[in-house]
C-alpha positions in Angstrom: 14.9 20.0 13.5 14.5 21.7 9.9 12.2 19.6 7.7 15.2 19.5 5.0 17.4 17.8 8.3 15.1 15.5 9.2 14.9 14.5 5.2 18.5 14.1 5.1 18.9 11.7 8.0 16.0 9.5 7.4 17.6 8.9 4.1 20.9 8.3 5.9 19.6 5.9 8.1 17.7 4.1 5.1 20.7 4.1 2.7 22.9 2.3 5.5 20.1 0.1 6.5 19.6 -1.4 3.3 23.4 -1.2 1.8 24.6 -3.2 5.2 21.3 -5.9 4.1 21.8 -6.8 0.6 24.0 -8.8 -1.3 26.6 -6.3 -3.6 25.7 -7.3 -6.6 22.0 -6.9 -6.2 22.0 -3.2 -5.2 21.8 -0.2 -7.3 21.9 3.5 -7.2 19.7 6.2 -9.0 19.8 10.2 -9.7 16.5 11.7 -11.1 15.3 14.7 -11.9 11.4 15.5 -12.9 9.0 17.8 -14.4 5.1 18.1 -13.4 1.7 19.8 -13.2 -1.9 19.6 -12.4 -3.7 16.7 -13.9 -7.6 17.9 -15.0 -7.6 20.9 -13.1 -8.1 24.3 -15.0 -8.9 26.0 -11.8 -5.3 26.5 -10.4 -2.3 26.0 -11.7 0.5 23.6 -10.3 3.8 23.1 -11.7 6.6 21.1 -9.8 10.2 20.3 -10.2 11.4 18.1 -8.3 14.8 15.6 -7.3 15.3 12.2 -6.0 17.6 9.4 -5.3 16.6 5.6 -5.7 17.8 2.4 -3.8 16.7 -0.6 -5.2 18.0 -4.1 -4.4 16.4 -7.3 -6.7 13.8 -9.7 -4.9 13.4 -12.3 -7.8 14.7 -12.6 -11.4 13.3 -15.0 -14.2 13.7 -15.3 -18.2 11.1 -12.8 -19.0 10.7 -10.8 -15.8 12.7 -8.9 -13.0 10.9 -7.9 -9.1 12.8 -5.3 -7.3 12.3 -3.2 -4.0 12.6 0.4 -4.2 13.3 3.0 -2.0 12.9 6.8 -3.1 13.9 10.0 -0.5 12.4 12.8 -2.9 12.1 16.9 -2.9 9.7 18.6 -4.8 9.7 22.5 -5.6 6.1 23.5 -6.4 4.9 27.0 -8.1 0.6 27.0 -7.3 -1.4 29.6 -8.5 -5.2 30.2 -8.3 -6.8 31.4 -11.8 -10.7 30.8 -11.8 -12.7 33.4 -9.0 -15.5 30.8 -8.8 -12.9 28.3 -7.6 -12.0 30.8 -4.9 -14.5 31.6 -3.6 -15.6 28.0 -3.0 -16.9 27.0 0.7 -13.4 25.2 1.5 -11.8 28.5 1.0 -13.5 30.5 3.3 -10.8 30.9 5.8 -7.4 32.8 6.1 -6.7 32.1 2.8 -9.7 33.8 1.9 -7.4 36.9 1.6 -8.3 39.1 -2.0 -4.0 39.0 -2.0 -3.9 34.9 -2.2 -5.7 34.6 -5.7 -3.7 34.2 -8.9 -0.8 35.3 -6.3 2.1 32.3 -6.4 2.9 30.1 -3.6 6.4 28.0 -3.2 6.0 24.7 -1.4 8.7 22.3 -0.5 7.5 19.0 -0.2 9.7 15.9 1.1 8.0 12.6 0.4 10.3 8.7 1.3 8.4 6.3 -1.0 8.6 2.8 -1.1 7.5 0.6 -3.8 8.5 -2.6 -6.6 9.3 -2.5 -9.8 8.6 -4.7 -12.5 10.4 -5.2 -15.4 10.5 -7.0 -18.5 13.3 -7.0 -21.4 12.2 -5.9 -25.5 15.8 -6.5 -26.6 19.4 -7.1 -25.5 19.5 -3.3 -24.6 16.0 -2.1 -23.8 13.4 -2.9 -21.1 10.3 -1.8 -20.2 8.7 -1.3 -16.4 6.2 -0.7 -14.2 6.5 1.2 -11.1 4.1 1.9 -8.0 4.7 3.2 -4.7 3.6 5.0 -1.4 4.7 6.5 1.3 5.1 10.1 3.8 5.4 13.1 2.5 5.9 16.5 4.3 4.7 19.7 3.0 5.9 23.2 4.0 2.9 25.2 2.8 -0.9 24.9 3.2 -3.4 25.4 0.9 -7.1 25.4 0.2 -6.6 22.0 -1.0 -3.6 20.6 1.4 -3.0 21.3 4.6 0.5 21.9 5.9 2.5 19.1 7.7 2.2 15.4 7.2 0.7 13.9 3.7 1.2 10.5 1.3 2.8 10.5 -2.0 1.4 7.8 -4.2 3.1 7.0 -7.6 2.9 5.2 -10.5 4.9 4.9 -13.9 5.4 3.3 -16.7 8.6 3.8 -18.0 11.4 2.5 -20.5 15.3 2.0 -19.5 18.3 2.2 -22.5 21.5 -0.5 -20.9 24.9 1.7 -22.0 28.0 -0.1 -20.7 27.7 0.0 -16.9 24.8 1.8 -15.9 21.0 2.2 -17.1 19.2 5.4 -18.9 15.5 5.8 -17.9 12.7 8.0 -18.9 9.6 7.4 -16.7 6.2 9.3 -17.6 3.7 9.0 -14.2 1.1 9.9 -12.5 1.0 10.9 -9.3 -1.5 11.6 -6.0 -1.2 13.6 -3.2 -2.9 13.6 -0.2 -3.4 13.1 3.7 -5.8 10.6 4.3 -8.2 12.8 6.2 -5.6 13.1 9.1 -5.6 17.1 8.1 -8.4 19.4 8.4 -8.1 20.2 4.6 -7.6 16.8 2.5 -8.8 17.5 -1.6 -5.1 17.1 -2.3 -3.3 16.8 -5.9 -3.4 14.6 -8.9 -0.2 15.5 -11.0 1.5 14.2 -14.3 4.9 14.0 -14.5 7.9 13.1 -16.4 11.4 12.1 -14.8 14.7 11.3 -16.1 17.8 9.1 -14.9 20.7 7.2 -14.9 20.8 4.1 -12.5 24.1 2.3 -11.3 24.0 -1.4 -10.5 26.2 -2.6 -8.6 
């Protein structure tokens, strides 16, 4: 099974899992799209765009504050390039990708990451809000790198964001950061820090 087949049906089977759980009212649908690249790093370059779709059903609800459980089923296209020489030719790199063709050539990596995390939210007026976001969770990565290896990784997130109420559904603009990595389950584990920026539009139901 293609990793892209296998993303598709975990998030089928998560979607019904969920939606067949929780109360109508409670649930609610997102579509976002984000920008990102290397956080601190001027020894590659790493620039990602990347889609995702968000469940979240509400846990808890008082005057000043909303809990809710989130479920996010992401794809990330990556663009990595190596630009210093001393970087390269590091000890961790002394392997296949050693290769005088790999530096400052781009790679493409596909990764497909399930998060699951809360969200926190508090209203600033009758039409704005403010949150915070954190989550975890597997991630699959098509390509390895002196800094990744290739296969099975965690995506962990968090984001500070703002969301805009017009009519029935929510606007949201969500700056984070984010860190990817394996745990040490890999033979190469340095991993990613990344910024990013995401937008949306969330549909309560």
């Amino acid at each position: 099974m293609t990793n892209s087949r296998l993303f598709a049906l975990i998030f089928i089977l998560t979607f019904k899992g969920v939606y067949a759980q929780e109360i109508k009212r409670n649930f609610a649908v997102g579509i976002y799209y984000g920008l990102g690249d290397n956080l601190g790093n001027k020894n590659y370059s790493y620039t990602s765009r990347y889609s995702k779709v968000q469940l979240s059903t509400l846990l808890k609800q008082s005057r000043n504050f909303k809990y809710q459980l989130i479920i996010q089923p992401e794809m990330d296209f990556i663009e990595y390039k190596r630009t210093s020489r001393d970087y390269y030719a590091k000890e961790y790199v002394q392997s296949t990708l050693e290769r005088p063709s790999k530096y400052r050539s781009v790679e493409y990596i596909k990764d497909y990451s399930l998060n699951v995390g809360f969200i926190i939210s508090t209203p600033i007026s009758e039409r704005f809000s403010i949150f915070l976001l954190g989550s975890v969770g597997p991630m699959i990565t098509d390509t390895e790198t002196e800094r990744l290896s290739k296969g099975f990784a965690f995506s962990n997130i968090v984001s500070l964001g703002i969301a805009y109420k017009v009519c029935n559904m929510i606007v949201e603009v969500r700056p984070n950061f984010s860190h990817l990595s394996n745990g040490g389950l890999q033979k190469v584990n340095i991993g990613f820090n990344t910024r990013n920026v995401e937008f949306g539009l969330n549909y309560p139901f």
